[in-house]
C-alpha positions in Angstrom: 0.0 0.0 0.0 1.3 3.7 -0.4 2.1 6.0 2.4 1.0 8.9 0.2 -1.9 8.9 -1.5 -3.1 11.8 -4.5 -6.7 11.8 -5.4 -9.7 14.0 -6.5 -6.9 16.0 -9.3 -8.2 18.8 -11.1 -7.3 21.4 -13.3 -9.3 24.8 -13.1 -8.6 28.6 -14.3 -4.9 27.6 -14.8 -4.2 25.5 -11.3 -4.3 22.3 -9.9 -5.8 21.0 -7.3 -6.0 17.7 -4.9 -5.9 16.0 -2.1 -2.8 14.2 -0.5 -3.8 11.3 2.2 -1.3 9.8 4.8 -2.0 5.9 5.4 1.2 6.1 7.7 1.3 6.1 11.3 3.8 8.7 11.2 3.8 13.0 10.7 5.0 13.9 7.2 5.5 17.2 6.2 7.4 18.3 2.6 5.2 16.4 -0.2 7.1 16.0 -3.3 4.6 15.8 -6.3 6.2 15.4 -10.3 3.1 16.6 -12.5 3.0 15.6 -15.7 1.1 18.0 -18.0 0.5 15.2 -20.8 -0.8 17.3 -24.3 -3.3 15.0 -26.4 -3.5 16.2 -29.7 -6.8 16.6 -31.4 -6.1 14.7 -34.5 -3.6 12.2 -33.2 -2.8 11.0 -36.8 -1.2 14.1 -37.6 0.5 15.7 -34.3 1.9 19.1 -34.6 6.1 19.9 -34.0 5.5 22.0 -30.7 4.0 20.0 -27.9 3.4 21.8 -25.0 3.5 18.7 -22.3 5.8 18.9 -19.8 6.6 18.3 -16.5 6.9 20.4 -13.0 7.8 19.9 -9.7 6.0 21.2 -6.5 6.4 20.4 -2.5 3.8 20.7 -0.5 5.0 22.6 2.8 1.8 21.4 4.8 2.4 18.9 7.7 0.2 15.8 7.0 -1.1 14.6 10.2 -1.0 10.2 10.5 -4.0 8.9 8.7 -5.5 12.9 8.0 -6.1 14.6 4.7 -4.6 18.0 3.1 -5.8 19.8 -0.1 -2.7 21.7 -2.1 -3.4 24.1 -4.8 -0.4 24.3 -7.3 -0.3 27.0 -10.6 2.1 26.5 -12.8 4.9 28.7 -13.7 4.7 29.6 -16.2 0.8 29.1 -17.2 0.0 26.0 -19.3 -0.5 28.2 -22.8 -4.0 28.0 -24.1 -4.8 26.6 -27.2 -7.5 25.1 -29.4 -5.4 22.2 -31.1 -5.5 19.7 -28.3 -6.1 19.6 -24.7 -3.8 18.6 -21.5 -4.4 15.9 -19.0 -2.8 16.5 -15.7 -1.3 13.3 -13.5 0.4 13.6 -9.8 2.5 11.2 -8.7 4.1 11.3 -4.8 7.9 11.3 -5.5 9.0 11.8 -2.0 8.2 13.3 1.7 10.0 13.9 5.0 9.1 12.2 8.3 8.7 13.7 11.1 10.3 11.5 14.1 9.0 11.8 17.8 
């Protein structure tokens, strides 16, 4: 099972949104997400040169309390650009986190 878990992902007015879940028993604090911004081209037979996919990365500073929840807000930098030849499909996965020992 994970110790971090990313659900309810969306992308609106240029951010994204979620929520991160700790199944640990432990504090974490210092979310590491890698977001992919896949582009899907409208006509996938013929694909332009210029995708705009990429990918960012963004921490989440909030401390994750054992078995809680916390919503994070991230808008990329800069904006995803805007256009009418495709659309993007946004994907988080949890690439690291920092325990917090007591």
């Amino acid at each position: 099972d994970r110790v971090v878990t990313v659900r309810d992902v969306t992308m609106r007015q240029g951010a994204v949104s979620g929520v991160l879940g700790n199944r640990s028993h432990k504090q974490l604090r210092d979310v590491r997400l890698l977001i992919h911004h896949n582009w899907l081209w409208k006509d996938e037979q013929k694909p332009g040169d210029d995708s705009p996919g990429r990918v960012d990365y963004y921490t989440v500073k909030s401390q994750l309390p054992p078995g809680k929840d916390v919503t994070f807000t991230y808008r990329p930098e800069p904006p995803l650009p805007d256009r009418d030849d495709g659309r993007f499909e946004t994907t988080i996965d949890v690439v690291g986190w920092t325990e917090i020992a007591r």
